[in-house]
Each structure stands twice: as structure tokens, then as C-alpha cells.
Steps between C-alpha positions, in 0.01 A plus 500: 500500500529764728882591410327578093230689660733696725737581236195609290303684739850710461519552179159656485516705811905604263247584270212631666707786646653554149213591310290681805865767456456497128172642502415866481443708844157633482653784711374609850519196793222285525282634181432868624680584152309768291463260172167527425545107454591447814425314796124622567387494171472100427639545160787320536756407167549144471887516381678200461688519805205567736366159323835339564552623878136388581620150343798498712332599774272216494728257451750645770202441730389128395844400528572637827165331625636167345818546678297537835311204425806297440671618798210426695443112392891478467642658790553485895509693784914563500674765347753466214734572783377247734496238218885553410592531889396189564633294222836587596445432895768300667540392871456792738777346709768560221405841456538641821856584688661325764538737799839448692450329809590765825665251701791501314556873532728628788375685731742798600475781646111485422570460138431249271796428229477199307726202576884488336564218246 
């Protein structure tokens, strides 16, 4: 369930971001364009694509809060990371290296050189 609306919830945001670059600049950052229909007036054209990115939008967001919810009743307290790590844990005592024992170095001259074969 949450693998369809992952995979979704990319599609649309694929999407989302497609048609909010195919629409037409209203020129000047944040509405302080010179269009007499611009950002102050309240007469605003309702285009198809404003309709379409406000339906996007709203389903970018209910999907995202679904994915929260799911995670929430779904998951733990470990990271992906933690989760693999410890699936693939094995003795600690195979894993570390066997240090050489020092009595079987000679002792020469005040240096250590390991032992002939």
C-alpha cells in the first residue's frame, strides 16, 4: 500500500512541477508586476492550469499526509540503515583481528622484529 502511494505521490509531484513551469510568468517576483490583473487586484483568471496545479497541489498534500500516517502506525524507531545493519550482523568475535602475541618477538637491541619461520 504504501510502495503504490509512494510511487504515486511521485508521479504527481513529476507533474506538479511540470505544469507550475508551463504556465505563464506574470512578470515581476512575488506579484509586484504592473498587470493591472495582478496580484492586488483579486481578479484572478481561472486558466486551466491554475485549476490543475491547485488539484495537484491538493492531492500532493493528502498523499504526503497519508504517507505520514502510514509511517507512523507502520514504522519503528530504527533507521533504514539500522534495519539493514542488523540483519546482516554476525559474531563480533569473527570480525575483529587477531593481534600477534609480543612474546614471541625478539627482543634485540631494544627492537622488536618478529620471530623467523
Amino acid at each position: 500500500m504504501s510502495n503504490v502511494l509512494l510511487i504515486s505521490h511521485l508521479i504527481i509531484t513529476v507533474f506538479l512541477i511540470l505544469v507550475v513551469l508551463f504556465q505563464r510568468s506574470e512578470g515581476g517576483g512575488l506579484g509586484m508586476g504592473s498587470d493591472s490583473q495582478g496580484f492586488g487586484t483579486g481578479a484572478k483568471s481561472a486558466n486551466p492550469l491554475s485549476k490543475l496545479t491547485w488539484i495537484l497541489t491538493g492531492l500532493f498534500f493528502l498523499i504526503a499526509i497519508l504517507l505520514t500516517i502510514l509511517s507512523i502506525n507502520n514504522g519503528s524507531n530504527e533507521s533504514v540503515f539500522e534495519d539493514s545493519s542488523s540483519s546482516n550482523q554476525t559474531d563480533k568475535k569473527d570480525l575483529t583481528p587477531e593481534l600477534p602475541e609480543l612474546k614471541k618477538f625478539k627482543s634485540s637491541d631494544g627492537v622488536l622484529t618478529p620471530p623467523s619461520e
